[in-house]
C-alpha positions in Angstrom: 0.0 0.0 0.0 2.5 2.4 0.9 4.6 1.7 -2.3 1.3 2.5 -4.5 0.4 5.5 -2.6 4.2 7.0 -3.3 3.9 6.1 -6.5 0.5 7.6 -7.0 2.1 10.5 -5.4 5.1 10.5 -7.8 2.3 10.6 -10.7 0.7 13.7 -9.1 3.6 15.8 -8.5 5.1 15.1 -12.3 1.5 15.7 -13.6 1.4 19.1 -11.8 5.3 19.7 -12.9 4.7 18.8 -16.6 1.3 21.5 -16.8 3.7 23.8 -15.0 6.5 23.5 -17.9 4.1 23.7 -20.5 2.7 26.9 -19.2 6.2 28.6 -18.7 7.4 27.2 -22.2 9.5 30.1 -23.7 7.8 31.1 -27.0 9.9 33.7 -29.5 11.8 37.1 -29.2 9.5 40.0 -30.2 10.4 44.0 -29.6 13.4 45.3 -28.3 14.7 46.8 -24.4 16.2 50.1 -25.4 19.4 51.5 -24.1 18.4 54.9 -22.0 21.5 56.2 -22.2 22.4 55.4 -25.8 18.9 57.2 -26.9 19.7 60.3 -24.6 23.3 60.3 -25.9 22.0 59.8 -30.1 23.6 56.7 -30.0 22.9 54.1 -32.5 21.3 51.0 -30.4 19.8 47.6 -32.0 18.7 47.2 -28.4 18.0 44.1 -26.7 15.4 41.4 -28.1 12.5 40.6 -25.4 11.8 36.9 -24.9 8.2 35.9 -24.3 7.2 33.3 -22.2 3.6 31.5 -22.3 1.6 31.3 -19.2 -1.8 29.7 -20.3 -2.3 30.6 -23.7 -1.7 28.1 -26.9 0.7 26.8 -29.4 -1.8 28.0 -32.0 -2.5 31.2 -30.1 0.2 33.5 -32.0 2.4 33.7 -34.7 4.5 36.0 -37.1 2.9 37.7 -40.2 6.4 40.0 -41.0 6.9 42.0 -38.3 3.6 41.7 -36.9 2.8 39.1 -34.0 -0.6 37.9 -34.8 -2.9 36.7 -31.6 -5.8 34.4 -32.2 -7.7 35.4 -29.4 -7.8 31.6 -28.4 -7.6 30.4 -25.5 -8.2 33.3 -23.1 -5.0 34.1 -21.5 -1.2 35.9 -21.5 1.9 35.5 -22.5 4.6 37.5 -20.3 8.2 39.0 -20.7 11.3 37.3 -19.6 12.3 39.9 -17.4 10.6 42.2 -14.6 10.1 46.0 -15.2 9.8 48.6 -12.6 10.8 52.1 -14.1 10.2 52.0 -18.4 8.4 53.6 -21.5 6.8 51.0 -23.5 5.8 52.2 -26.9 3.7 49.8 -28.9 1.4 49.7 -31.9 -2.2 47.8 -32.5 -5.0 47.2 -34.2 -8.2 45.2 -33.6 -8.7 42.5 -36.8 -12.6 42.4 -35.9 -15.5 44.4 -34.9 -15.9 44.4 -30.8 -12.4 43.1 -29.9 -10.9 42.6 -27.0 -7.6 42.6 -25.4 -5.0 44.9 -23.5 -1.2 44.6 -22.0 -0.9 44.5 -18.6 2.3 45.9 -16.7 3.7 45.2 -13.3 1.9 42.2 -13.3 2.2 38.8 -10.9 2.1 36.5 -14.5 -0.1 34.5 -12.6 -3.5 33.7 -14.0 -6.2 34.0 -11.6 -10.4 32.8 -11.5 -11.0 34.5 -15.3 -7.7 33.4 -16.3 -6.1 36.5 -16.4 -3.4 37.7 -14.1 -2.8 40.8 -11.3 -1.1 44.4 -12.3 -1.9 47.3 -14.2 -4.3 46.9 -17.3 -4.0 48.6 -20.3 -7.5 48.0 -22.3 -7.0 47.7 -25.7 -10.9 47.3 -27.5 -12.1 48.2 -30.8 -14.7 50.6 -31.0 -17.9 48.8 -31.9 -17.5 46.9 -28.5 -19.9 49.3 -26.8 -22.6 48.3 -29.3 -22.1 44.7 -28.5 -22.5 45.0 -24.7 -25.9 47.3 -23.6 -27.4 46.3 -20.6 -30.7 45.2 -19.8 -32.2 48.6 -20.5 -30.7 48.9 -23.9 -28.4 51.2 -23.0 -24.7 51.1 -24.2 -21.9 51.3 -22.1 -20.0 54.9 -21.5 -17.5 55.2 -24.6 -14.7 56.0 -22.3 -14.6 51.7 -22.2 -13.3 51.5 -25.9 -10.7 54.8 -25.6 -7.6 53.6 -23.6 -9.0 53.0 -19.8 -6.1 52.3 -17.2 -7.6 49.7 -14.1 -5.8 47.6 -11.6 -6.7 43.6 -11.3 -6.5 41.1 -9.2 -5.9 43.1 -5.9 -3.7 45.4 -7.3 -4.9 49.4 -6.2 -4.5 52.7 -7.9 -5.8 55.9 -7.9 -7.7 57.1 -11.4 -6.9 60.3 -12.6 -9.8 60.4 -14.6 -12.2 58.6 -12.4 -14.8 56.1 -13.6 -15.3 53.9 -10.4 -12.1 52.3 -9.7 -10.7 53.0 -13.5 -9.5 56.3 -15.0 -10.8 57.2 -18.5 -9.2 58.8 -21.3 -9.7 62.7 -21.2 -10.0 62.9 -25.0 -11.7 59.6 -27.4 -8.4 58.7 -29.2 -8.8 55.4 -30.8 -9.2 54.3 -34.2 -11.2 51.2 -35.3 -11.0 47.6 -37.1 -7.9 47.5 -39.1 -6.4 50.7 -37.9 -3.0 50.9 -35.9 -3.0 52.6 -32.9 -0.2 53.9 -30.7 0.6 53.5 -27.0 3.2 55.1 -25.4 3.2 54.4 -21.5 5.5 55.6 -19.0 5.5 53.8 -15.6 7.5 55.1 -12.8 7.4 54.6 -9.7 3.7 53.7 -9.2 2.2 56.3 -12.0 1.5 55.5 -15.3 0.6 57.8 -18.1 -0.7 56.8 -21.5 -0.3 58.3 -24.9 -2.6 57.6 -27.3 -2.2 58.3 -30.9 0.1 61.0 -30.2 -1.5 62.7 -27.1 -1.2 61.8 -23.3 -4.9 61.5 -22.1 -5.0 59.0 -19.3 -3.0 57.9 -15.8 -3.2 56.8 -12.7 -0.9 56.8 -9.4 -0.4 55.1 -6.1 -0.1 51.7 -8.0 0.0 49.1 -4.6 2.1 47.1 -6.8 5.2 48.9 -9.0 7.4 46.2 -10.2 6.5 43.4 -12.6 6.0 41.6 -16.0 4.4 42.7 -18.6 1.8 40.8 -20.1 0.3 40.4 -24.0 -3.3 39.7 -23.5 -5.2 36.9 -25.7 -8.9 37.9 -25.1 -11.5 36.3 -27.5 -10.6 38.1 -30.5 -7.8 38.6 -33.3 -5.3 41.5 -32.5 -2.2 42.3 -34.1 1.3 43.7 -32.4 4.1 45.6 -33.8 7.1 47.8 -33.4 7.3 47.4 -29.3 10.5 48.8 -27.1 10.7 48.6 -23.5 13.0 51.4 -22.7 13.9 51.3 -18.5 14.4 54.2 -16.6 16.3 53.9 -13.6 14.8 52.0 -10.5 13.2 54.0 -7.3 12.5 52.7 -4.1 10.0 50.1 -3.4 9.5 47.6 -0.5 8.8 43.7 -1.1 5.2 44.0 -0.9 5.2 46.6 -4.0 7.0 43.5 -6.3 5.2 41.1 -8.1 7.1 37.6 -7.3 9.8 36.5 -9.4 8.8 33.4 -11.4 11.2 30.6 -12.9 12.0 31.2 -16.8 12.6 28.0 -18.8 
């Protein structure tokens, strides 16, 4: 008996191990971690390529169409950088491939998915504009239009402070987004628990008092086709934060 029970236990254990190093399978390089001071100084940089690592999406999930990383949508989930960021400026470009879309990035996030599959940090909504047609409530009314124009949110625990309030999120001051099969532009600086957002060209959203200020950044698979291109990470130098302000480290493959 007690041989079959260690044995059943052995089974277990490499059961739980082997979903573990499926999730954290390393997937591709896509964008680039910029050199601050090379940039400051005009300095040529090729910069350094980011390595993606899969958390709970799919093998089928993404792929490469040029320099565009294509997601699926399929299953519901993220894939997360190598490394942890604290102090950066992401700059990223997207566009929705159908009508209602949904997806985001997160940053200074745990990487871990929680109940809706998704993990903690700071989400950066990325929908396409017919979304609020697609979602009235019981009434018939549609959703404010703030939802579909670069909202900023913590998840999963994670606290801010909206400049813009709507509830616990901060809304864009000006509707910035274009639709299906346009490219957008985010730039967002994070540092030291604010985050401001660019979009197409104009800053029009933050947020401050982050609880937690150090962590992954996340590319969100949400139900719907989106398309990627032209990210840098560029890191600014690090500030002071205490444990409980840092998402934990996990393992890369």
């Amino acid at each position: 008996m007690r041989t079959i029970y260690k044995c059943l236990t052995a089974l277990f254990l490499f059961g739980m191990f082997s979903e573990a190093a499926i999730a954290q399978e390393k997937l591709f390089k896509f964008g680039t971690e910029q050199d601050l001071s090379a940039l400051v100084q005009g300095k040529k940089s090729k910069g350094k390529p980011i390595n993606w690592i899969d958390v709970n999406t799919g093998k089928d999930t993404w792929r490469f169409d040029g320099d565009e990383l294509v997601c699926e949508g399929l299953p519901i989930g993220v894939i997360r950088s190598e490394n942890q960021y604290e102090n950066f400026i992401m700059y990223v470009e997207w566009k929705h491939m159908s009508d209602g879309g949904n997806s985001g990035t997160f940053v200074w996030s745990d990487a871990t998915p929680g109940p809706n599959d998704l993990p903690n940090g700071l989400e950066v909504q990325m929908l396409e504009l017919d979304w609020v047609n697609q979602h009235k409530n019981d009434k018939g009314e549609l959703p404010p239009i703030a939802y579909v124009h670069g909202e900023l949110f913590g998840v999963g625990g994670v606290e801010t402070v909206p400049d813009t309030p709507r509830g616990t999120r901060s809304k864009s001051i000006e509707n910035r987004c274009l639709g299906k099969g346009q490219w957008n532009t985010y730039v967002v600086v994070a540092v030291d628990g604010v985050v401001k957002l660019s979009v197409n060209g104009k800053f029009v959203n933050g947020i401050s008092k982050a609880s937690q200020k150090k962590g992954y950044i996340c590319l969100e698979s949400e139900g719907a086709p989106i398309h990627f291109r032209n990210l840098t990470v560029t890191e600014l130098p690090a500030g002071v934060t205490s444990p409980e302000q840092v998402a934990p480290l996990l393992p890369n493959p």
